[in-house]
Structure formats: C-alpha cells, structure tokens
VOPAGU-2260 file (C-alpha; in pm, 1 decimal, decimal comma):
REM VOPAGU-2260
SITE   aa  ch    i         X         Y         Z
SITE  UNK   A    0   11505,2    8189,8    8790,2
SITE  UNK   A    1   11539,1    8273,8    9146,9
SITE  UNK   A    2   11305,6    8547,7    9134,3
SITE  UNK   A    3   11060,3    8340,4    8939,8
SITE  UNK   A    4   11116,1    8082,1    9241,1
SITE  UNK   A    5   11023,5    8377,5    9482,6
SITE  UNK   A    6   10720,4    8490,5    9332,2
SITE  UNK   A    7   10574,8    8149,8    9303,5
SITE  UNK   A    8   10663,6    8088,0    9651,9
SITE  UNK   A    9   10500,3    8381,0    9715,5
SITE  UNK   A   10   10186,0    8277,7    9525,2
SITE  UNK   A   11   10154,7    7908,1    9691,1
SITE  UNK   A   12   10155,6    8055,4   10027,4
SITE  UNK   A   13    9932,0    8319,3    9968,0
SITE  UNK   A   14    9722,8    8067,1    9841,3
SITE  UNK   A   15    9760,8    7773,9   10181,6
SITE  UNK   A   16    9670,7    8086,7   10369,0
SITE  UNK   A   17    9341,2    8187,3   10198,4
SITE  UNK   A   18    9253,9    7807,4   10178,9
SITE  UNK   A   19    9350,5    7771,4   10490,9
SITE  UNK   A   20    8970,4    7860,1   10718,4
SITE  UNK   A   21    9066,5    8258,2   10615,2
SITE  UNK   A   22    8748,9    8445,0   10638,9
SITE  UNK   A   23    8630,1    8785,6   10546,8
SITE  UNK   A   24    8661,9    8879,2   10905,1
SITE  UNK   A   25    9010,7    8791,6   10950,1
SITE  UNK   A   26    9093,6    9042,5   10666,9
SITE  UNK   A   27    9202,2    9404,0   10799,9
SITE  UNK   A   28    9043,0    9573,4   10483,5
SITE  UNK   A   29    8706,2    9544,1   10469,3
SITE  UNK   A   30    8497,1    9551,5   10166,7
SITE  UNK   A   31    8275,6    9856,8   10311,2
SITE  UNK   A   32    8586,5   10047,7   10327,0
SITE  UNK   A   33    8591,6   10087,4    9943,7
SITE  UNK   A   34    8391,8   10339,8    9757,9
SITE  UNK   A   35    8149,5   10210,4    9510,7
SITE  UNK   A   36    8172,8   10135,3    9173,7
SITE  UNK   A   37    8049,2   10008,7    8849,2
SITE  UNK   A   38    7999,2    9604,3    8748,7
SITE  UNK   A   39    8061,4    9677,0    8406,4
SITE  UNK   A   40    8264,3    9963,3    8249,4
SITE  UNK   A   41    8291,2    9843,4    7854,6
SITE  UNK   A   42    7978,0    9948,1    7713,7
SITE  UNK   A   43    7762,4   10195,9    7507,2
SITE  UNK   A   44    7487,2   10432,3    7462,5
SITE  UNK   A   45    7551,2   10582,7    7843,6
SITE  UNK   A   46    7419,0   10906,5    7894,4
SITE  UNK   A   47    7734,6   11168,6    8031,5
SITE  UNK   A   48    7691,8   11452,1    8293,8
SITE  UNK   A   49    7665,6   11781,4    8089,9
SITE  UNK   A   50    7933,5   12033,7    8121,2
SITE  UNK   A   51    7666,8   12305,0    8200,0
SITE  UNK   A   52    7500,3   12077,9    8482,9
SITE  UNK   A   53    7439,5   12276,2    8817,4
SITE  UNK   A   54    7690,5   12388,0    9041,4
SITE  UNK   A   55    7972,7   12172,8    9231,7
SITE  UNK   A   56    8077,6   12071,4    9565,0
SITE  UNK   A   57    8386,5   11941,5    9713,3
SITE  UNK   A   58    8378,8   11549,1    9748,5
SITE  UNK   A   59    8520,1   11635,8   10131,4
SITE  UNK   A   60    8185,4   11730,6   10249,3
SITE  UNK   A   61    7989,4   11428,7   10109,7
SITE  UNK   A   62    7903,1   11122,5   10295,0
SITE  UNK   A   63    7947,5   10870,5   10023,2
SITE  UNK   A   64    8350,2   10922,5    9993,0
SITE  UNK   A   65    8535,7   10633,7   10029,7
SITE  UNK   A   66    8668,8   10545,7   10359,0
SITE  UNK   A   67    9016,0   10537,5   10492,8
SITE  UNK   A   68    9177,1   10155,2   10361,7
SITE  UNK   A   69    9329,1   10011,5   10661,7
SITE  UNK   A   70    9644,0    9795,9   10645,1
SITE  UNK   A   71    9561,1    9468,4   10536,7
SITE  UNK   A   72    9701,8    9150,1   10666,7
SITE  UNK   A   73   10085,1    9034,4   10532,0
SITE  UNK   A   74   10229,3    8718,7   10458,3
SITE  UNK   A   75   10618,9    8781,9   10412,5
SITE  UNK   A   76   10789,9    8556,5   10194,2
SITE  UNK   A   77   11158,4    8497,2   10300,1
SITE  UNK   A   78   11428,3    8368,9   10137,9
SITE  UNK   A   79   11806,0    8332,9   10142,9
SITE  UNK   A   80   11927,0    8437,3    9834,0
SITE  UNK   A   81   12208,1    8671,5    9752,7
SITE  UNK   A   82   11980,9    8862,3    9563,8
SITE  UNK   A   83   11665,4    8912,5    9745,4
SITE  UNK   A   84   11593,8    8972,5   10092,5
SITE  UNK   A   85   11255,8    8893,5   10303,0
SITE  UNK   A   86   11023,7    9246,5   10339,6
SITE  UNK   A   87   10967,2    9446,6   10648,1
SITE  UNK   A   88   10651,6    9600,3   10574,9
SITE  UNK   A   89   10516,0    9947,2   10607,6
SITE  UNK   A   90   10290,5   10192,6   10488,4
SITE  UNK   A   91   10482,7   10257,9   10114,9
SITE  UNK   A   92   10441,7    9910,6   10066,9
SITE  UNK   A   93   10083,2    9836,6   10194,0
SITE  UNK   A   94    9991,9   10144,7    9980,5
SITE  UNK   A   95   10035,3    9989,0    9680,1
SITE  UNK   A   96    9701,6    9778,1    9718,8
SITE  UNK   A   97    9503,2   10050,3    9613,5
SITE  UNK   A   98    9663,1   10034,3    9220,5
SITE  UNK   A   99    9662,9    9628,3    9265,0
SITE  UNK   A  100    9291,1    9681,3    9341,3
SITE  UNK   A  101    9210,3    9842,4    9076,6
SITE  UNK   A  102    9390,2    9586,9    8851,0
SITE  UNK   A  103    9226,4    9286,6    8943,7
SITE  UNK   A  104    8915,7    9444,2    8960,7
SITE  UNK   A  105    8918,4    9566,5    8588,6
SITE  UNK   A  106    9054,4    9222,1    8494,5
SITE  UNK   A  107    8798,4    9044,0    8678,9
SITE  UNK   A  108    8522,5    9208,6    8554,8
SITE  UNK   A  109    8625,8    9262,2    8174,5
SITE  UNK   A  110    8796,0    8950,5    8148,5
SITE  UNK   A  111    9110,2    9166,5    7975,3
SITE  UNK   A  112    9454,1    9155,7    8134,1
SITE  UNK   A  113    9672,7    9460,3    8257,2
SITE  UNK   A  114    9795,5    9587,6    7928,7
SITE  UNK   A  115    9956,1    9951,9    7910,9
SITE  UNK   A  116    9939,1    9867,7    7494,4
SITE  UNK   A  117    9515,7    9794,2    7528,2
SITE  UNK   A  118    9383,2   10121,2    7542,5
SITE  UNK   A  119    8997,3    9970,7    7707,2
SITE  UNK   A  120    9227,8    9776,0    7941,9
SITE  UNK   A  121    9410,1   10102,8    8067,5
SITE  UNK   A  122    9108,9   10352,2    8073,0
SITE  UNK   A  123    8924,0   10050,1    8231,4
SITE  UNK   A  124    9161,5    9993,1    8499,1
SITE  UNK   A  125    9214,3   10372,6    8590,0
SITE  UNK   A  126    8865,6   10408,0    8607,8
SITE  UNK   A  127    8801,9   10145,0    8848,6
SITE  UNK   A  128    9128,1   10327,4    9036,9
SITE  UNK   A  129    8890,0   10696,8    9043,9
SITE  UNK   A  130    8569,1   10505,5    9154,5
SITE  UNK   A  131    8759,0   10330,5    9394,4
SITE  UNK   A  132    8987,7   10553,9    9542,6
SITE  UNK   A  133    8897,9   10889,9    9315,7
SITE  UNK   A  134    8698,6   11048,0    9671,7
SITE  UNK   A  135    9045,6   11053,5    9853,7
SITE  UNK   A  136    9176,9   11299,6    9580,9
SITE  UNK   A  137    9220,5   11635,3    9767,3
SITE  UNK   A  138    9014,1   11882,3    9559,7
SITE  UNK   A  139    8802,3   11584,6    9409,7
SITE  UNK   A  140    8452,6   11686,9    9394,3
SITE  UNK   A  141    8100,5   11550,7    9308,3
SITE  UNK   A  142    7856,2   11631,4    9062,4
SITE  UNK   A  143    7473,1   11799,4    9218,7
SITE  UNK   A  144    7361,2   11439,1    9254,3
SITE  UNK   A  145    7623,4   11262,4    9327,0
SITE  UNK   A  146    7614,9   11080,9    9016,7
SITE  UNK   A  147    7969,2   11164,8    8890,1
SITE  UNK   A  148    8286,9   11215,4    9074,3
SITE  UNK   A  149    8556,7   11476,1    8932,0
SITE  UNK   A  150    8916,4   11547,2    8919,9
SITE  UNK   A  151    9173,6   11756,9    8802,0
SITE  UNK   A  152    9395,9   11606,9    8454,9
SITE  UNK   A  153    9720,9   11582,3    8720,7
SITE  UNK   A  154    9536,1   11344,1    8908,7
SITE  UNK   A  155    9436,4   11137,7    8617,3
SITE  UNK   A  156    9831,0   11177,6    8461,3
SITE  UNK   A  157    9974,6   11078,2    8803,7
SITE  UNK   A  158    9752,4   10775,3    8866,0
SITE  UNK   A  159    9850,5   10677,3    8583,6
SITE  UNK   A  160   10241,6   10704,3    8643,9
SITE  UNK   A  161   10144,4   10473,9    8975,3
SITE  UNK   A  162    9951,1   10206,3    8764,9
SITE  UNK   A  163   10196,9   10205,5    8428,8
SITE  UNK   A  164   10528,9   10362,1    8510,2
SITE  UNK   A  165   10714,9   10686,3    8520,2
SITE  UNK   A  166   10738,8   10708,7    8176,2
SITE  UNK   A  167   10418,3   10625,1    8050,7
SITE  UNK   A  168   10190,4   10863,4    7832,2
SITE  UNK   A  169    9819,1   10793,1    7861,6
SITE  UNK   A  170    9606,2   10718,5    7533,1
SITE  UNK   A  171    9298,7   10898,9    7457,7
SITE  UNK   A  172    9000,2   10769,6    7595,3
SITE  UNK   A  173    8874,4   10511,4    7344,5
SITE  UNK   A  174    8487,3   10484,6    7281,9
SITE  UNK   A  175    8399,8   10188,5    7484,7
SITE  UNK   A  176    8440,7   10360,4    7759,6
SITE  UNK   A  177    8195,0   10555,8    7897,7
SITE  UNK   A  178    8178,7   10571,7    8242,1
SITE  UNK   A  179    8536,1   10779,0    8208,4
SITE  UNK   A  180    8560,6   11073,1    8042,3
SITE  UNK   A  181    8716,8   11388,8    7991,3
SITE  UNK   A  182    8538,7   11755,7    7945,0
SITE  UNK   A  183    8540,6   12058,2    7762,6
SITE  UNK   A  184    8635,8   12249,8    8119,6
SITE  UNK   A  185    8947,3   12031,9    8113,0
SITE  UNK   A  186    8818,1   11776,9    8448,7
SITE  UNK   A  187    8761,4   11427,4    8443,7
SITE  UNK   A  188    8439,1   11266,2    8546,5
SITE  UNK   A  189    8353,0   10905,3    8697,0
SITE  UNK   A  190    8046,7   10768,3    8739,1
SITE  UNK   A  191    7969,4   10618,5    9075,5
SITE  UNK   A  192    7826,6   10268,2    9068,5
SITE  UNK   A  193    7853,9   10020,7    9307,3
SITE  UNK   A  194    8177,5    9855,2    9340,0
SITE  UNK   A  195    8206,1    9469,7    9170,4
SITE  UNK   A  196    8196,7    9137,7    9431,3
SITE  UNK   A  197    8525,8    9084,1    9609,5
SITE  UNK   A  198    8797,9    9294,7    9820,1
SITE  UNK   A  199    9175,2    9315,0    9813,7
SITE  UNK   A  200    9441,1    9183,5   10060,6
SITE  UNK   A  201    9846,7    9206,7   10032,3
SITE  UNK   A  202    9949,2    8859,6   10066,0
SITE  UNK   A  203   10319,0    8882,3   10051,3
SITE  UNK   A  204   10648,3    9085,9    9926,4
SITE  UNK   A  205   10986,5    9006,2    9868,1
SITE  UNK   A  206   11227,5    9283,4    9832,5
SITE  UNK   A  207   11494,2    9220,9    9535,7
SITE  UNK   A  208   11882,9    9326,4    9544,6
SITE  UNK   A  209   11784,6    9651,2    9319,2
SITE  UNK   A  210   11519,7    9747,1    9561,0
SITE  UNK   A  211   11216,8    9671,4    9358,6
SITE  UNK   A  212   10967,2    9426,2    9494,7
SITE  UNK   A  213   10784,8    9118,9    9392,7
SITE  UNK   A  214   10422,2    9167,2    9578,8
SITE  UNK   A  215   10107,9    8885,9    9587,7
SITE  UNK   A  216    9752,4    9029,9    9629,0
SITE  UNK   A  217    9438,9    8874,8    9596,9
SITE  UNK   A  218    9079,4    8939,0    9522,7
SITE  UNK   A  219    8830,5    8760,7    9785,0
SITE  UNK   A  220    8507,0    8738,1    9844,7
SITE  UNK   A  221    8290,5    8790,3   10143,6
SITE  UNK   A  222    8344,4    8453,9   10309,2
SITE  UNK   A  223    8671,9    8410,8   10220,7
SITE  UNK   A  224    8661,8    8230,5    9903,8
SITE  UNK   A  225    8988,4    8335,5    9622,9
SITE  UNK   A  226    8828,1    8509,4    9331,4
SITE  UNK   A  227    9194,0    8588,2    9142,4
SITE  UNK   A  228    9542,0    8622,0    9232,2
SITE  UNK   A  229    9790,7    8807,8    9064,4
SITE  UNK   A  230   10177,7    8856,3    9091,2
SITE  UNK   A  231   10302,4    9241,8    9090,5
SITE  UNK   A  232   10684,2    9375,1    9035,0
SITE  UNK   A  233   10719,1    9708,9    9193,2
SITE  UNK   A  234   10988,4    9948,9    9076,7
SITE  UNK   A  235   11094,6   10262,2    9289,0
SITE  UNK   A  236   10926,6   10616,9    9180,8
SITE  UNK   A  237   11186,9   10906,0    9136,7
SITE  UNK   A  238   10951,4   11128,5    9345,9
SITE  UNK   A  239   10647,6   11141,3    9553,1
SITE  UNK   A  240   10360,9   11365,7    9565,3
SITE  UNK   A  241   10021,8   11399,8    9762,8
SITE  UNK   A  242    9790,9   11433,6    9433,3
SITE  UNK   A  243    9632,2   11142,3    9498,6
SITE  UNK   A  244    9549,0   11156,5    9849,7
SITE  UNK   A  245    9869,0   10935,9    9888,0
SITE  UNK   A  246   10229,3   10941,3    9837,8
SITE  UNK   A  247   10306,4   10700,7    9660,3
SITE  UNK   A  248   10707,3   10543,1    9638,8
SITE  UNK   A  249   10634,3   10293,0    9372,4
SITE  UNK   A  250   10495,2   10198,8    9063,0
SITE  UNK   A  251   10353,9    9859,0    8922,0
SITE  UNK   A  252   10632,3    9775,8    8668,5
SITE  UNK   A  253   10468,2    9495,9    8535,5
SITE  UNK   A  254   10232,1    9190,7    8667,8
SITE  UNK   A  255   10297,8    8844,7    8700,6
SITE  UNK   A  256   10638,3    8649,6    8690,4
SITE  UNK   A  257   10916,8    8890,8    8545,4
C-alpha cells in the first residue's frame, strides 16, 4: 500500500505540474532532439531493404542521427516512510527516459499496452526504441539512402534486457511487423520515419528500501498539453555495458502501480 500511495503521489503531482502553465519550452528535452520515426508500425504489404542493396556506411557520419537527449526536468516525490526514501537524481536515473519513451510511444500509437507476453507489443516497442535512439548505437549504420538504420543482434538482445528484464528472451518477430526485421547477414534493420506527436519528460522518482525505483514520465505535446502518463518500477541491472550508446543501471521491471 505505501508504495501504491507513492506512485500515485507521484502521478498527481506530475500531473499539477504539467497543468500547471508548463510549456514545451520549459521542458529540457526537446522534441527535435529525437530521431525520427514511424506513425504507425502494425501493418502490411511494406516493401524491406534487400540484403544485396549497395554498400554501407557508419550511422556516425550521417547528419540525420539522433541528437544527444538532454536531462529533462525532475519533480522528486518525497516521502517519510521506513521503506522508501525521496530520489537524488542523476544521470542512471534520467537515462531511463529513453526505454520509457519508447513505451509510451508504442502504446500511444498502437493503442496496445507494455506486454513482454504480446509479441506486436514487444517488437513494436523495441522498434520505436531503434528509431528513436537506434543512431546512438556505436557501430549502428545506415542503409545507401538512408532509408533503414542497422544494428548488430547484441544491440537488439540488450535493448531488450533494458525494456523487459534481465531475464527475458525475445520472441521472433511476428508478421505485423514490418518496419523491424531481421536478415539473412544476421543485422537488424529499422526503417526511419518520422517520429509520432509528443516528447518525453521524467516527472518524478522515489527510491524504495530494496533500491528499485518507482519513476513518472509523461508524453507531451508541443504546447504543453499531457498526451499519456505512465507509472514505471525500475529494478537494478547486474551489469552495465556501452552497447547501446549508454550504460544503462536499470531495467523497467514492470509499468504502472506494483
């Protein structure tokens, strides 16, 4: 109960904040400061880059990567509790909005929730993580014309360790999904469309007694207006490594009250 108390505290002042006069220009992150991507990723009859297709560069040397995310604004949550403790931010924390993004964007735009058991909700969700966020992937690379970013299978496997769990095994790629997929030279490729309405900020965290965290983020538009806000548990990851660009020291245990 007390950590269901925390995270809707959390929520409701996330919330008075946005609705509050917050405005796209009081945000830190900035919605040009994503990469682009696609405003619908369930579909059919899409036309995939062939294997044999020209010659490849490294996604370092092209323009349209995805810019540096700065750290967004924080609302801390405190609380007096025996078992949780009010959050000093930082960086391992602030990181995590990258994932989040990804998971509010896929929900927003298929209308299907998280779900590590839905295989179009996970394969939708990562790829909205590799359009997003795939250009910061050292060794990442783009197709002749820029039409499809790619990455090794480690980058795929640990994005999804960030976005699921330590533990978690990814399905195959089901056939809804075709803006995803994996080829016969063993890479991944993404198509690049233009990223969906609306841009992430970290509302709030509250750090627990077993050092996870119970994080708020939020989906807004332009001027400010709350497109979706969703409740995150973060659990410690038993090691860190730089295939994504980032290091990451958690992973989204689950979403919403726990």
């Amino acid at each position: 109960m007390k950590k269901k108390a925390a995270v809707l505290a959390a929520i409701l002042v996330c919330t008075l904040c946005a609705c509050g006069g917050q405005t796209a220009t009081e945000s830190t992150t900035s919605s040009k400061d994503y990469s682009s991507t696609v405003e619908n990723t369930v579909e059919t009859g899409e036309s995939e880059p062939d294997d044999d297709k020209g010659t490849y560069e490294d996604a370092s040397e092209k323009e349209p990567a995805a810019a540096e995310s700065v750290t967004p604004p924080v609302e801390v949550v405190p609380t007096d509790t025996s078992q949780q403790q009010s959050t000093i931010f930082n960086e391992s924390l602030t990181a995590m909005l990258k994932p989040m993004d990804a998971v509010m964007v896929a929900a927003q735009v298929t209308g299907i929730d998280c779900d590590p058991e839905n295989d179009v909700s996970v394969w939708t969700t990562m790829y909205y993580y590799m359009a997003l966020y795939g250009p910061l992937v050292p060794g990442a690379g783009y197709t002749e014309n820029n039409e499809y970013l790619y990455v090794n299978e480690d980058v795929i496997r640990e994005a999804g360790r960030v976005l699921y769990g330590e533990e978690y095994t990814l399905p195959p790629i089901p056939g809804q999904i075709q803006r995803i997929s994996v080829h016969d030279d063993g890479k991944y490729y993404v198509k690049m469309d233009p990223r969906p309405d609306g841009y992430p900020i970290f509302c709030s965290a509250v750090k627990n007694g077993d050092g996870t965290y119970e994080a708020v983020a939020q989906l807004i538009t332009d001027h400010g207006k709350i497109i979706s806000t969703q409740s995150f548990h973060f659990e410690p990851k038993m090691d860190t490594n730089a295939l994504l660009g980032e290091s990451y020291a958690y992973t989204i245990g689950s979403m919403g009250v726990g």
